[in-house]
C-alpha positions, 0 to 999 in steps of 0.5 A: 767100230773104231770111235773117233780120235780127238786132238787129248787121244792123238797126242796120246798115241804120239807120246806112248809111241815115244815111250815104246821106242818110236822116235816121231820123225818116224812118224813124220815120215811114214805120214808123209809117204803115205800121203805122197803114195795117196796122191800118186796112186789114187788121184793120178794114176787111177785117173790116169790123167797127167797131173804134174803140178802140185801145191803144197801149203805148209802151217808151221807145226807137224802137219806141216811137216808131213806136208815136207815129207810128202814134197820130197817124195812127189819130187822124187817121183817126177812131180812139180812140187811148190811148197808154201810155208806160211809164216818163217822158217825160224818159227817152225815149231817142232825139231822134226818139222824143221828138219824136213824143212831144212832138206827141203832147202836142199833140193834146189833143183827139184822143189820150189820153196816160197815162204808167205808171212802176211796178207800182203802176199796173199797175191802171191799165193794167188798166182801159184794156186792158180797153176795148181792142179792138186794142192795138198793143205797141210796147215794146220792139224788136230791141235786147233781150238776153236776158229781159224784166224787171222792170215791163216784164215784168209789163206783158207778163204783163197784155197776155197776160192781159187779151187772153185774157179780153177778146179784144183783137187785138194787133198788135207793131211790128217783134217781139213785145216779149220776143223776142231776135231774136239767139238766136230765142226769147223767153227770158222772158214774151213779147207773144202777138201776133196780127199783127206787123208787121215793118219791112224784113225778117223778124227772127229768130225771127218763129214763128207761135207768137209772132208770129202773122200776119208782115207785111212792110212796106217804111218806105223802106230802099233796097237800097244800105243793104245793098249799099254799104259804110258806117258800119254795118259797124263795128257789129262792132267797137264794142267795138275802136273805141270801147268797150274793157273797163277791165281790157283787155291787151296782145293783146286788140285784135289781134295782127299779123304782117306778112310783107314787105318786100325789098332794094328796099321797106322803106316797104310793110310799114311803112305797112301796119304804121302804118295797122294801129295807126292803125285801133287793133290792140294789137301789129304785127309786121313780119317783113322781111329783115335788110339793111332791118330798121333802115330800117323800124324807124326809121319808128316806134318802135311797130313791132317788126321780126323779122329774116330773114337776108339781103336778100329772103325765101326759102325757107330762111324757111319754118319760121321764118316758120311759127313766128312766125304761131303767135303772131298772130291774122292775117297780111299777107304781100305788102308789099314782097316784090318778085318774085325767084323765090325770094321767090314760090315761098316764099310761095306755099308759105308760104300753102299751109302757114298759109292753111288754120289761119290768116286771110290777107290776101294783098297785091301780089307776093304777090298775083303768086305766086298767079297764078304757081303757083296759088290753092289752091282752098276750102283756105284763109282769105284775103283777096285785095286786088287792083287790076285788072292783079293780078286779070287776072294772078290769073284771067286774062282781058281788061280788065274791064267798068267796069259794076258789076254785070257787074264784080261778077257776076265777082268775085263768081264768082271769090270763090266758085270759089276760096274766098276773099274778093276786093276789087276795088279801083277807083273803086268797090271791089267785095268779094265771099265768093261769096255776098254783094257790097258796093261801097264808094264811099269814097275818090278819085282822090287815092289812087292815090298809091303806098302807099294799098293797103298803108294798106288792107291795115293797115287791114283787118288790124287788124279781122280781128286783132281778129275772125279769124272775120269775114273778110268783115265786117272786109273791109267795114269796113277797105275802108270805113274806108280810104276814108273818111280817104282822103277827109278827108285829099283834103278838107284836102290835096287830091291832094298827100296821101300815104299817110302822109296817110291814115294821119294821118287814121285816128283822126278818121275813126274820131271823126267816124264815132262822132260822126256816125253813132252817136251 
């Protein structure tokens, strides 16, 4: 059974179809069209009465302009079609919106056009419902938080009204306006529809009570919106790309710690370090043995390094290093701890003692310890980033199958037999939590230069600092991100780029992806 979209997983879809070439007019379209088919095939014909005259009452977002869509193809059919907007015409708000709003301006012939700004045209809109005989309710959608209020909300109460002494059949697009698909529930007057239907996949919400008849309409999504790895997945963290609060401080946007480095690997936790800030956490820590503290501070001044006596990580680190993680929100251990027994069994001990209370993400050797003395299994929060030797030392077995699905069906099986979250990284990385599976397309041959798994390592920390609680999301969006500087870095550099090239390329990513896809 298909769970419920919210408003984060709509828009996700909608921002992913844009990355994959599917331009959202397209979409405007096909969801209009099939509400337009909806009301001609199911409502009239089925019931094989001759309604002619329909309403449409139009909010000034893209449900909105599905309700455009839908006008001019039920005008083009032969229907008596008056379409509502509520509020101005220079105020709508999206591009494709306004085009569909502007052909609609064009067929003086077939659609009546009435725009109603306030509640002193409520009479207006009165006299027009009371000829309806459907009346489409495209107001407002799935990005409502919260109450409808003010003119909308009594624009609402009149639909309620009018319908229940005139007997008009309402049909909503999407969702009934006046339900917040986040919580469920209308948390103020809500759109009593008799039919909804609703574009993709259920929402959240849709009761019978509300919705009346759901109807599913496919509008051209493909699977690979959902499956792959794109632009959509930093919905979730708008706020820490993009948008933060003025009054912010220091640690709001993440706290790190990262567990590495040896006598012989100063440069991984320093790159994993960088990559982090570049992605835009507020603090990294590199917890590193003394005899290299100086070589990593000295790639950045922004690093803070906390020393640890000596020339590896061992066991007599322990309490220390389980003090410190108290501290941060999510810890990388693995870059650069070399394979010295002790620095395998103290890790492997120090996992077991953070992983159950804190997030993880378990790199390189690190990744060898486990293989080595056992992933302790459903016990705790980590993220497990290896390529495919380091996942045959974890799990065993021969050389993977280069087919996607049976290479996804494995790590998906392995995700879920232990608990954790796995990214298979490749020529397609796969990611799995045992129960969903995304490929990230992202990234190319130039990144198997040394150094790039730890820019992804940073790179994912820096999400999961800010939202501990979204392993899997901030996964998604660090594996996607990394990929994506890695190919803008390629575009300029070709394959003499590095993994400080990559982490150069961090920020404009980050730019051209607001820019391009959420603008």
């Amino acid at each position: 059974m298909e769970v419920p979209l919210k408003s984060y997983d709509t828009y996700r879809l909608d921002i992913n179809c844009k990355f994959l070439g599917i331009p959202s007019r397209l979409l405007m379209e096909s969801a209009g069209l099939q509400v337009a088919n909806f009301v001609d095939e199911v409502i009239v014909k089925s019931r094989g009465k001759d309604l002619k005259n329909v309403v449409i009452i139009c909010g000034l977002g893209n449900n909105g302009g599905d309700g455009f869509v839908a006008a001019r193809h039920l005008a083009s059919r032969g229907y008596n079609v008056t379409v509502v907007l509520l509020g101005e015409p220079e105020n709508i708000r999206s591009s494709d919106a306004r085009e569909n709003w502007t052909i609609l301006s064009n067929m003086l012939l077939s659609i009546r056009q009435l725009t109603i700004k306030d509640t002193t045209q409520l009479k207006l809109l009165e006299e027009v419902l009371s000829q309806a005989e459907i009346v489409i309710d495209a107001i407002l959608g799935v990005g409502l938080k919260g109450p409808i209020k003010g003119f909308y909300s009594e624009v609402v109460k009149l639909i309620n009204s009018i319908k229940r002494s005139k007997g008009y059949t309402v049909v909503s697009i999407d969702v009934p306006s006046g339900l917040d698909v986040d919580s469920g529930k209308a948390l103020g007057p809500v759109v009593k529809a008799d039919y909804t239907v609703t574009l993709h996949q259920v929402k959240y919400g849709l009761s019978r009570e509300i919705a009346g008849n759901v109807k599913v309409v496919s509008i051209g999504i493909p699977k690979e919106a959902e499956l792959i790895c794109g632009p959509g997945d930093l919905i979730y963290f708008k706020e820490f790309l993009w948008y933060r609060r003025d009054w912010s401080h220091k640690g709001n946007y993440g706290r790190l710690l990262i567990i590495g480095g040896s006598r012989y690997y100063s440069g991984a936790p320093a790159l994993a370090a960088l990559s982090a800030l570049s992605t835009g956490v507020d603090l990294v820590v590199i917890a590193c043995p003394s005899t290299i503290a100086n070589t990593v501070r000295a790639y950045s001044p922004n690093i803070i390094v906390y020393p640890l006596e000596g020339e590896i990580i061992g066991r007599s680190h322990l309490k220390q290093l389980i003090e410190y993680s108290r501290k941060f929100n999510a810890v990388i251990v693995g870059p650069g701890i070399g394979l010295d027994e002790e620095t395998l069994e103290a890790i492997h001990e120090y996992i077991f003692n953070v992983g159950s209370s804190k997030p993880l993400i378990i790199d390189a050797d690190a990744l060898k310890a486990l293989g080595k003395y056992g992933i302790p299994k459903g016990e705790i929060k980590a993220i497990l980033t290896p390529h495919e030797g380091e996942f045959r030392i974890l799990f065993g077995g021969d050389k993977l199958d280069t087919n996607l699905k049976a290479r996804s069906n494995l790590v998906k099986s392995k995700a879920l037999e232990y608990g954790v979250i796995i990214v298979l990284k490749g020529h397609v990385d796969i990611i799995s939590d045992g129960v969903n599976v995304k490929f990230n397309i992202t990234g190319n041959p130039g990144m198997t230069v040394g150094g790039t798994g730890d820019v992804l390592t940073g790179c994912i920390g820096a999400f999961l600092s800010y939202k501990p609680q979204l392993l899997f999301e901030s996964t998604v969006a660090g594996t996607f991100l990394t990929g994506f500087s890695g190919n803008l870095a390629y575009n300029d550099l070709g394959y003499s780029l590095t993994a400080v090239d990559v982490i150069k390329y961090i920020p404009k990513a980050i730019t051209i992806i607001r820019e391009k896809y959420y603008s």
